[in-house]
ZATORTI-41166 format. One record per residue (C-alpha): x, y, z; residue in one letter. Coordinates in steps of 0.05 Angstrom, whole numbers, plus 5000, padded with zeros to 4 digits. Layout:
N
XYZA
...
//
This chain:
877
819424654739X
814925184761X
810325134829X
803725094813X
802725484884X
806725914929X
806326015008X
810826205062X
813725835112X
814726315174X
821426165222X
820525915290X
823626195340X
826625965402X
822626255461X
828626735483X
828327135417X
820427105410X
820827825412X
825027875356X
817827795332X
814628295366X
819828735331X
819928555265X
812028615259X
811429415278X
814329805234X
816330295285X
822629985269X
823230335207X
823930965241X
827630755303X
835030735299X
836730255367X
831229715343X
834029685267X
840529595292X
838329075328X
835428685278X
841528775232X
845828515283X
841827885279X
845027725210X
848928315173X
849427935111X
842227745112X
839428415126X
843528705063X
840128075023X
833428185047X
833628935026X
833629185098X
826328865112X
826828415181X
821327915168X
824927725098X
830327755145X
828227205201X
824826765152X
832226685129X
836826555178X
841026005191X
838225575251X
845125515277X
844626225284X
839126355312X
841325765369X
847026205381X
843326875387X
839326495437X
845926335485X
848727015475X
848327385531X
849528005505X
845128005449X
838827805496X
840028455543X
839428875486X
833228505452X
830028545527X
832029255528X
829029405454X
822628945472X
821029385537X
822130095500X
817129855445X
812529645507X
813730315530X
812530695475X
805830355458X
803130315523X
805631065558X
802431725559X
804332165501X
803032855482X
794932755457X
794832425528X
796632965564X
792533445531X
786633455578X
782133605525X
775233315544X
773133475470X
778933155437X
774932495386X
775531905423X
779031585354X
779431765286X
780031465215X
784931525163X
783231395099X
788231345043X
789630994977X
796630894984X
801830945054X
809230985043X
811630745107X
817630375093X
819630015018X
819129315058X
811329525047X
811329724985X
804330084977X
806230704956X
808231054887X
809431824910X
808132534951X
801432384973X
802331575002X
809631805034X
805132415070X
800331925092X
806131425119X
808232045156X
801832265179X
800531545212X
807731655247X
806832265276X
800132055300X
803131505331X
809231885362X
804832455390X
798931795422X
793832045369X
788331375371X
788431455296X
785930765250X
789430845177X
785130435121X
787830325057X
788329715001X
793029144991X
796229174928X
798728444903X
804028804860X
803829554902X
806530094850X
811829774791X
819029654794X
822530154743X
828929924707X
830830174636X
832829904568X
838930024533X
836430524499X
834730944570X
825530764557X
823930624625X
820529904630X
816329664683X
815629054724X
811028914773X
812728334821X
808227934872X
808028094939X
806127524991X
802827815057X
804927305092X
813227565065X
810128205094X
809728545155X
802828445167X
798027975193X
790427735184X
785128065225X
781227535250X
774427365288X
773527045359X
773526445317X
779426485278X
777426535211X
779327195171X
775427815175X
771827905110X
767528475085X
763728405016X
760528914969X
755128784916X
756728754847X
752028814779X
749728314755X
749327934820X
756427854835X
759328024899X
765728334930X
769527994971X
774828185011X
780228055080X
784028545123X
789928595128X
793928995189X
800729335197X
803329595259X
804830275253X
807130395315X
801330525363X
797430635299X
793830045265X
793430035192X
788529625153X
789129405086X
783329045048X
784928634999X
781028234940X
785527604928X
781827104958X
779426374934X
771126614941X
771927144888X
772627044809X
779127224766X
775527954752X
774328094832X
780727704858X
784428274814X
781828954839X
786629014887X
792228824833X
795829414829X
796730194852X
793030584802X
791630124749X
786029894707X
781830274670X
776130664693X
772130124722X
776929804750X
778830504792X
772230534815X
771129884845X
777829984879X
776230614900X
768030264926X
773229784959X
776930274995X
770930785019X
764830315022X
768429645044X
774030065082X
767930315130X
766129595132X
772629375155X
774529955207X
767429725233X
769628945248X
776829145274X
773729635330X
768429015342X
773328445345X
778328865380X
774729365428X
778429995407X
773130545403X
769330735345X
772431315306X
768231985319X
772332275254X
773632145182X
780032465146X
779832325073X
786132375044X
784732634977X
778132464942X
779031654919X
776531444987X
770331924981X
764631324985X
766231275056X
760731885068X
756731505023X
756530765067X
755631215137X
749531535101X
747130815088X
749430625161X
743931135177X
739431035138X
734630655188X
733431235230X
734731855187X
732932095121X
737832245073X
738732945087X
739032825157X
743532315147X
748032775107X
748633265161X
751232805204X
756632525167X
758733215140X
759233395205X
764432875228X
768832905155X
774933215143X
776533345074X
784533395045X
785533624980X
791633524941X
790733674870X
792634334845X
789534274775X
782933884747X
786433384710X
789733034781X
782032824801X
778932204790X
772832394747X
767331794731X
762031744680X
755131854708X
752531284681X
758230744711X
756531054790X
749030904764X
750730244748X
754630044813X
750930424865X
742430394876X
738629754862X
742329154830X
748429414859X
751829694925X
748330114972X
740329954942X
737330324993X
740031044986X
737231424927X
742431424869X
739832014840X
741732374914X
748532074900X
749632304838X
747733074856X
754232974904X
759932874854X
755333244802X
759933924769X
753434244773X
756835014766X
760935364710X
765835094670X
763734274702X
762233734651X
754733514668X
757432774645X
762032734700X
762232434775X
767532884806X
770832474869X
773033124898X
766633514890X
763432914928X
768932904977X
767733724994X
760933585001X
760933045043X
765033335086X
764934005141X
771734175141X
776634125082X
784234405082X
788734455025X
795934275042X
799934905037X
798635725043X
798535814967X
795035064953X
789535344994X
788335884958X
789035534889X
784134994914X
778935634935X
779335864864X
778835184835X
772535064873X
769735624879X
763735444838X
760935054894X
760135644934X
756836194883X
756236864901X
763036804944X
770437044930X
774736564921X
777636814987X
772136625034X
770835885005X
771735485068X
777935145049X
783535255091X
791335045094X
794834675131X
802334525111X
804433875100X
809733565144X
814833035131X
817032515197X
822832775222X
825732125250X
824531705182X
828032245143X
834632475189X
840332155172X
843631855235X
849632335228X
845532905234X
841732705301X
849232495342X
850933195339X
844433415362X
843932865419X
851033055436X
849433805448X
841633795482X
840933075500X
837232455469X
830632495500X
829933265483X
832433125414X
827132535404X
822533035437X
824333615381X
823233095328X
817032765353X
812233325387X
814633955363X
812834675383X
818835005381X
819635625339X
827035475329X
832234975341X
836735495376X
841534885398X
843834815331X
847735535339X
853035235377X
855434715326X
861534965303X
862635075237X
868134555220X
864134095252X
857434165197X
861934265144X
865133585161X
858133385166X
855633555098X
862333165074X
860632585103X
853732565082X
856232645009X
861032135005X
856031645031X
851331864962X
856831774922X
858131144947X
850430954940X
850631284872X
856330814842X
853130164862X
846530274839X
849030564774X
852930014765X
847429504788X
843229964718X
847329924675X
848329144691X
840229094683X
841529514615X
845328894588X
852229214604X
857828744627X
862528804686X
868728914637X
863829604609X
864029854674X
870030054702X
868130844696X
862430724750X
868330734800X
869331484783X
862431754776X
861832284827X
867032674866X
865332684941X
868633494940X
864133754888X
857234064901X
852133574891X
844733774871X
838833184878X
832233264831X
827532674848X
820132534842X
813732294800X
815032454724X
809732924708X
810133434651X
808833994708X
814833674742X
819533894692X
824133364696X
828533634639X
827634354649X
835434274658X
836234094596X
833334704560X
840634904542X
844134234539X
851134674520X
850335034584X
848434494632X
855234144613X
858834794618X
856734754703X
857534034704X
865234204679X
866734884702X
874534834712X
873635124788X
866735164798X
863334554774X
856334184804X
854733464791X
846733294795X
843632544823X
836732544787X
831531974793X
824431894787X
818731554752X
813531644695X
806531354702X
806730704662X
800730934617X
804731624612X
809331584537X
809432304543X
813532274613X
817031594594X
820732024533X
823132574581X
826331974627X
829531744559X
831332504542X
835032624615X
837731824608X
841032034545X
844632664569X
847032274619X
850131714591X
854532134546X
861931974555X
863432744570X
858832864626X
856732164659X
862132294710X
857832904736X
850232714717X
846831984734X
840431804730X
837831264781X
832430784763X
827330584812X
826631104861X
824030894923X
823331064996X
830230655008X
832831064955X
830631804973X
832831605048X
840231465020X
839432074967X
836232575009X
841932725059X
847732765012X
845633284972X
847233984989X
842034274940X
835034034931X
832034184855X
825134294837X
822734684785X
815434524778X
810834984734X
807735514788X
802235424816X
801634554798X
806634354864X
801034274915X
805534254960X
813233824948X
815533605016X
822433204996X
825733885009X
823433965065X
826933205075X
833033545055X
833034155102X
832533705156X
838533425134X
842434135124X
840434175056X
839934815017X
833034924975X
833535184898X
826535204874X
821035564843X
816235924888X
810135404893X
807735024945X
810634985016X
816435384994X
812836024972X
811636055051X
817635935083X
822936205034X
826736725063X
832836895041X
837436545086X
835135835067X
836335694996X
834836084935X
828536274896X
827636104818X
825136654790X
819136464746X
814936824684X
808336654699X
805537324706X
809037474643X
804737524584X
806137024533X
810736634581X
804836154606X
799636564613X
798036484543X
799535824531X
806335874513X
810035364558X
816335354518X
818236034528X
816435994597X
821235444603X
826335804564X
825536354604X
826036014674X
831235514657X
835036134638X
834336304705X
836035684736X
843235674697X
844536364726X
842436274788X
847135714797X
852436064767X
852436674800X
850136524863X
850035814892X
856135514859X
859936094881X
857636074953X
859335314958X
866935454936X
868736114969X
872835785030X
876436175077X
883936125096X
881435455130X
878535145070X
871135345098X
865135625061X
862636065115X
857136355083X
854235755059X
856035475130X
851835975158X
846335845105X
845435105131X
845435325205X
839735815197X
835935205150X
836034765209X
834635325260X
828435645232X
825335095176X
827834435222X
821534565267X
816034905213X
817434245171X
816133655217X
809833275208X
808533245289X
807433995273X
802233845216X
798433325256X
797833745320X
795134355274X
789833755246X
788133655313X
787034315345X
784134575273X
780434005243X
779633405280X
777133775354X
772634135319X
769533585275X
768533165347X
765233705370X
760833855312X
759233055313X
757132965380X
752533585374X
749433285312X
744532675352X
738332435306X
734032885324X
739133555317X
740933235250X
733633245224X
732934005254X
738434225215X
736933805143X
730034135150X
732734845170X
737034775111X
731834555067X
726235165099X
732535675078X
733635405008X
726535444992X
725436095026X
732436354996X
729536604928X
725637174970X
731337445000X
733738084973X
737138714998X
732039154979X
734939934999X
742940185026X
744140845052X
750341085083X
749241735131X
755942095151X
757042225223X
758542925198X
763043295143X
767342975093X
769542345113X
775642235132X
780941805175X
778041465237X
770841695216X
765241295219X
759141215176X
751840905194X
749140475151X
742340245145X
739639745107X
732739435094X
732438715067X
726938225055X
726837585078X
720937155062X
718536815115X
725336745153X
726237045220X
731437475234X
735637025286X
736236655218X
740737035174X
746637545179X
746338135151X
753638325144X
757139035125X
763238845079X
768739485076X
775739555054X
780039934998X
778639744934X
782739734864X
782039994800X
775839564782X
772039804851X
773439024883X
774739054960X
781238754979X
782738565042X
775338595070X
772438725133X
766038415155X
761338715203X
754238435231X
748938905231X
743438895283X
735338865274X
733239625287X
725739565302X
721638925325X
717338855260X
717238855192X
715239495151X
708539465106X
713439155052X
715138585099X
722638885092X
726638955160X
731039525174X
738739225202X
744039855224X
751139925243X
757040345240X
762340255181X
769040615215X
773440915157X
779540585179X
783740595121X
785241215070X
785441234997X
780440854954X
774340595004X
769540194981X
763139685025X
757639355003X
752738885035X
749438205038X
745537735067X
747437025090X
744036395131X
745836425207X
745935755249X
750335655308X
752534905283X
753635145204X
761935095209X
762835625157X
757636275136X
759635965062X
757535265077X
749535405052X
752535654993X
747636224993X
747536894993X
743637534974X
747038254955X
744438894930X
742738824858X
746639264825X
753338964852X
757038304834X
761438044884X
763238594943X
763739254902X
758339804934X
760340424957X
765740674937X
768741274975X
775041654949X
//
C-alpha cells in the first residue's frame, strides 16, 4: 500500500555524539577530508548505502551502534577533535579578517539559481551552479561574510539513465528537506520564516527558507511547497529549469523579489549585518534590483532609487551567445509586475525600459534578463579574458557610440575549489614535502605565482601517482557501467565483459559536461574508422570515459547521447570507450583525477569559460582543448595541447558551415592525438618512465595549480568588484542619490547640444616624426553644461587598413580660456606625443564627467566630430 504522506523521522543521539550533528549539518564536510572520514567511520557500510551523504547516514544507523560509538573511547577523541576544528574554523580570523581594509562591505549577497555544493544537495545541473558552490567555499575559507540565496528544488535537476536502445530517459525523484542537510529558518517564535509575493488575479506567493551551512557561509533556499499555497504555486519551485515560460518567471520573481525578502528576515532574526553588495550570478536573479528599488521607494524617486542600487550591484555574466539568456514577453512582466500584481507601486513602464533590447539587432517584444541585470547594476565582469571581450561585443549596443573594447565589462577568471576537487593522493605528497597547514594554506588563500614545492617530487613518484589515480577510474568505471547496463534491462550473466573494460596502463582521456550542440559531444565521432583505429592502436592505443547530459526538452542533444551510446556499445571497442549515465558532482569527483587528458572541443568562442579542466590540472591532468574560454589564457605550451580550430577560415563557420568546421577540427583532434599526445604518454625511458610527459604534469601543477583556484577568483571579486561597489554604496545616501539621478537626467537632456564643433592639429615643428608631439585644439559646444561636467578626451594610436585606432590612447584635454566664444563653443588643448611609427591616426570626443560615474561609458553618451564614426580622425602616415 502506498502512504498517503511522507515525513522524516530524525535519529536521536546520545549526548556524547551530539556533535556528530553539528557535523553532519555543514557541509564543510564535503570538502574536509579528517571530518568525512569521520563520519564514515561511524558506519562504512551505511555511508556506501547512503551515497556518501551523513544525515541519510545517521538517520540509519543501528542504535546498538550508535551505544557503542558512545563508549568508545577512541572514537569520542577524534569527534571532540573534529567538533573543535569546525569551532575553529567558523569562529577564527581568516584572510578577509586580516585585511584591515576599513572599506571592505560589511556583508554581501549571493544570488544564484542553482549551487553545486555536494550531490547530497542536489540543486545543481552544471558549470554555472558548481562555480557558485565554489564561490560560496572559497568565500567561506578566505572569512568572506558572504549570504548565498537560491531556490529549493523538490526534484533539483533529473536523474539520467538510458534505454536499451542508448535515448537518455529522465527521472526526477523527491527530495525531503528534512532527508537534507538543511534546516528551517525560523522566528523568535518558532514558526517558519515565510516571505510571499503577489500573484494576478489575487493570488499570492508563498514561500519558507530553507538554510545550508556552507561552512561559515549561510545559504538560503526559498521554497514554494507549503500547505497555504495552491497545486499551481506549491509547484514553482518543482524543478531546476523547468516549466514553461511562466513558470521561469515566477521562479525567477521567487528568487530576486522574494530572495531580497528572505535575506531581509535572516539578517533580522539572526543579527548578521545587512549586505552592503549584491552579486548576481548570471541574469535569472535580476528582480532583486527591482524589490531594492521598491524598498526605496518611500524616500526616493525612481531614478534616484536606481542609482542607488546600481551602485551597490555586481553583475556576472555567463552566456557567450543570445540564445543562453532568459528572454520574456513584454506583455507576461506587464502582467506580473505594476498594479494587480507584484511590486504595484514602481512604474511598470520604468521596468520594462530595463530589460527592453532597445538598440540594433534587439527584438522590441522581448524582456532581456541580462540587459536588466547590466543595467541594474555598476559593475559587471565576464568570467574569462576572451568571455569578456565576447560579452563587450555582445552588448555593445547598450553603450552606442563606444568600441566594443571600452564597454565596461571586465573579466575575471573563474576558479574551481581546490580542496573539493584534489584527490586525496595528490595532497599527501604535497603535505609530505611543505607541510599541512601551508598546503591547506596554498589551497584555501592563494597568492602564489607558483607552486615551486612541487619541483622536488621525483619523477617515479608522480608517475606512480597518475597510476594510482587511474586504476581507481577504472575501478569506478566498471561498477557504474555495470550498474547501466543493469538499469538498461541487461542481466548479470550479460555482463561478464564489464570486468575488462578499461586497462589501468593505457592513456585514459575524460570528456564530460552539459550536452549542448556547441559542446560537441560527438565531435569524436566525425571519423568513426579513425576513432577506433586510436582506441586499438597495437602500441599506442587511448581509451576515453565520456559522460554528460542533454536538457530534457533538448531531442536534438538527447540523439547525440544515443549517437556516442551506440559507438560505445559496439563489441569491438566497448573495452576502450564507455559512456556513463548520470553525471554528477560524485561522479566528476571520482572521474576527474584519473584521467590523464581532459577533452573539450567546444565551438570557439561559445565556452564562456569550462572550468572541469582546470579540476583536472589540479589533479596532474594534461589539457587537450580548443582555444576558448579560460584556456585561451593560460595555454602555454608546457601544459597540454591546443586544438587547432577553423573559425577564421572562410566557409569553415564563418559562413555557416558547421560541418566542415567540424570536419576540419576533428581532423585535427585525430592528429593531434596521434602525433603528439599518444606518443608522449608511451615514450618511457630505460626505467619504464615517460619523462617528457612527466615533466608536462609537473609544470601543470607548478604554474596553472595556483592561477586556477577559486580563493584566487574571489579575492580578485573582492579587491575588483565588491570594495569598490561598498564604496560606491556608502557614497550614494538619499540625498547624493537624487543629485546624481538629476545630474544624469540635466546631461541627457542637455546631451543633444553637444558637438565637437572644430579639430586642428599644429606641429611642434617639421615633419613629424618619432617622439614628436603635436597640439591639438579643439572647440566643442556644450549646451548649457559646464565644463567640470564633461571630458573632452584626445584618442591616438596606429591604425589599420580601414583608418580604426587599435590599441588607443586616451588623453584629457584642459579648458584654455575662462569663457565661451560668441558661438557659446569652448576651446579645450593638449599635446598628442607621436609615440609610435607607422600608420598614426587620433580623433576626439566628448563624454559626461562625474567623480561617482564608475565607468566614462556608463552614461552611454558621447559626442565626436561629425565626420568620423567610431575613433578614426587624423590619420598621419
Amino acid at each position: 500500500m502506498k502512504a498517503i504522506r511522507r515525513f522524516t523521522v530524525r535519529t536521536v543521539l546520545p549526548e556524547p555524539l551530539r556533535p556528530l550533528g553539528e557535523l553532519a549539518q555543514n557541509l564543510r564536510w564535503s570538502w574536509h577530508p579528517e571530518t568525512r572520514e569521520l563520519l564514515q567511520s561511524v558506519d562504512p557500510g551505511g555511508w556506501r548505502a547512503a551515497g556518501g551523504d551523513p544525515v541519510r547516514l545517521l538517520g540509519a544507523v543501528p542504535a546498538d551502534r550508535l551505544a557503542a560509538l558512545a563508549r568508545d573511547r577512541r572514537f569520542l577523541r577524534r569527534l571532540t577533535a573534529a567538533a573543535e576544528d569546525l569551532t575553529d574554523y567558523l569562529t577564527g580570523p581568516r584572510w578577509y579578517q586580516g585585511a584591515d581594509d576599513r572599506e571592505l562591505p560589511s556583508a554581501i549577497a549571493y544570488f544564484s539559481p542553482e549551487y553545486g555544493i555536494t550531490a547530497a544537495l542536489p540543486q545543481y545541473s552544471g558549470g554555472l551552479g558548481i562555480l557558485a558552490g565554489d564561490h560560496l567555499k572559497a568565500a567561506s575559507d578566505l572569512g568572506l561574510p558572504l549570504i548565498g540565496v537560491g531556490l529549493l528544488y523538490r526534484h533539483g535537476y533529473f536523474r539520467q539513465s538510458l534505454s536499451r536502445e542508448g535515448w537518455q530517459q529522465e527521472h526526477y525523484p523527491v527530495l525531503d528537506p528534512n532527508e537534507l542537510p538543511l534546516t528551517l529558518l525560523r522566528e523568535p517564535g518558532g514558526d517558519p520564516a515565510r516571505v510571499t509575493l503577489a500573484l494576478p488575479g489575487g493570488r499570492t506567493l508563498h514561500a519558507q527558507v530553507w538554510q545550508a551551512k556552507v561552512g561559515r557561509v549561510p545559504l538560503l533556499l526559498l521554497d514554494s511547497d507549503v500547505e497555504d499555497n495552491s497545486l499551481g504555486e506549491r509547484e514553482v519551485t518543482d524543478r531546476l529549469y523547468g516549466g514553461g515560460s511562466e513558470h521561469r518567471l515566477l521562479q525567477e520573481m521567487l528568487l530576486g523579489i522574494g530572495g531580497v525578502r528572505a535575506l531581509r528576515a535572516y539578517c533580522r532574526i539572526t543579527g548578521h549585518p545587512a549586505p552592503e553588495v549584491f552579486h548576481t550570478n548570471e541574469g535569472h536573479a535580476g528582480f532583486l534590483g527591482l524589490e531594492r528599488i521598491n524598498e526605496l521607494a518611500p524616500e526616493l524617486d525612481f531614478d534616484a532609487a536606481l542609482e542607488a542600487v546600481r551602485a551597490g550591484t555586481v553583475f556576472t555574466t555567463h552566456t557567450p551567445v543570445p540564445a543562453g539568456i532568459d528572454r520574456f514577453d513584454r506583455g507576461l512582466i506587464g502582467r506580473h509586475l505594476g498594479p494587480g500584481g507584484e511590486l504595484p507601486d514602481v512604474d511598470v513602464d520604468r521596468v520594462l525600459t530595463l530589460g527592453a533590447e532597445n538598440y540594433p539587432g534587439g527584438d522590441p517584444d522581448v524582456f532581456n534578463m541580462a540587459v536588466m541585470g547590466l543595467r541594474l547594476a555598476q559593475r559587471a565582469n565576464g568570467v574569462s579574458t576572451l568571455h569578456g571581450a565576447v560579452s563587450r561585443a555582445m552588448f555593445a549596443g547598450l553603450w552606442p557610440g563606444f568600441d566594443p573594447e571600452e564597454v565596461p565589462i571586465r573579466s575575471i577568471t573563474n576558479g574551481v575549489h581546490a580542496p573539493t576537487w584534489i584527490a586525496p593522493e595528490v595532497l599527501r605528497p604535497a603535505a609530505r614535502q611543505v607541510g599541512g597547514q601551508r598546503t591547506e594554506d596554498a589551497l584555501t588563500v592563494g597568492g602564489a605565482e607558483r607552486w615551486e614545492a612541487v619541483e622536488s617530487i621525483p619523477d617515479a613518484a608522480i608517475w606512480e601517482l597518475r597510476r594510482t589515480l587511474r586504476e581507481k577510474l577504472v575501478e569506478e568505471v566498471r561498477g557504474r557501467l555495470r550498474a547501466s547496463w543493469r538499469q538498461r534491462g541487461a542481466g548479470d550473466l550479460e555482463l561478464g565483459w564489464c570486468d575488462q573494460v578499461l586497462d589501468p596502463s593505457v592513456l585514459t582521456i575524460g570528456f564530460a559536461r552539459r550536452v549542448p550542440s556547441y559542446k560537441r559531444l560527438t565531435l569524436m565521432l566525425r571519423d568513426p574508422e579513425r576513432l577506433a583505429g586510436l582506441l586499438l592502436h597495437p602500441e599506442r592505443p587511448i581509451q576515453i570515459v565520456v559522460a554528460g547530459k542533454a536538457h530534457p526538452a533538448d531531442d536534438g542533444g538527447k540523439r547525440l547521447v544515443q549517437e556516442l551510446v551506440r559507438f560505445a556499445d559496439e563489441h569491438r571497442v566497448r573495452h576502450r570507450i564507455v559512456f556513463l549515465p548520470d553525471y554528477d558532482m560524485a561522479m566528476s569527483q571520482a572521474m576527474l583525477p584519473g584521467c590523464d587528458v581532459w577533452l573539450n572541443n567546444p565551438l570557439r568562442p561559445l565556452e564562456a569559460c569550462g572550468t572541469s579542466g582546470m579540476k583536472a590540472a589540479l589533479n596532474g591532468g594534461l589539457n587537450l582543448s580548443v582555444l576558448d574560454g579560460w584556456w585561451d589564457e593560460w595555454f602555454d605550451g608546457d601544459n597540454g595541447w591546443s586544438i587547432p580550430t577553423a573559425d577564421e577560415g572562410a566557409g569553415a563557420g564563418g559562413d555557416g558551415d558547421t560541418d566542415r568546421r567540424d570536419d576540419i577540427e576533428a581532423a585535427a583532434l585525430y592528429q593531434l592525438i596521434e602525433s603528439r599526445v599518444a606518443p608522449c604518454f608511451y615514450d618511457t625511458d630505460r626505467g619504464g618512465l615517460p619523462r617528457r610527459w612527466i615533466e608536462m604534469v609537473r609544470h601543470t601543477l607548478v604554474t596553472l595549480g595556483p592561477k586556477v583556484l577559486a580563493s584566487r577568483m574571489v579575492r580578485e571579486y573582492v579587491d575588483e568588484l565588491y570594495a569598490p561597489a561598498a564604496r560606491a554604496h556608502r557614497a550614494l545616501t538619499a540625498p547624493v542619490a537624487r543629485e546624481l539621478s538629476a545630474w544624469k537626467a540635466r546631461v541627457r537632456e542637455q546631451w543633444p547640444k553637444v558637438a565637437v564643433d572644430h579639430v586642428e592639429a599644429q606641429p611642434a615643428g617639421g615633419t613629424p616624426e618619432l617622439g614628436s608631439s603635436l597640439t591639438l585644439r579643439v572647440r566643442v559646444a556644450l549646451g548649457d553644461l559646464e565644463p567640470g561636467e564633461v571630458d573632452v578626451q584626445a584618442v591616438s594610436g596606429r591604425v589599420d587598413e580601414s583608418d580604426r585606432i587599435t590599441d588607443p590612447v586616451v588623453v584629457s584635454l584642459k579648458p584654455a580660456g575662462g569663457h565661451p566664444d560668441l558661438d557659446g563653443r569652448r576651446l579645450y588643448e593638449g599635446p598628442l606625443t607621436l609615440d609610435r611609427s607607422g600608420p598614426f591616426g587620433y580623433t576626439v570626443r566628448v563624454l559626461p564627467a562625474h567623480p561617482l560615474l564608475a565607468s566614462p561609458a556608463e552614461p552611454g553618451l558621447i559626442a565626436v566630430p561629425p565626420e568620423t564614426t567610431g575613433m578614426t580622425a587624423g590619420v598621419l602616415r
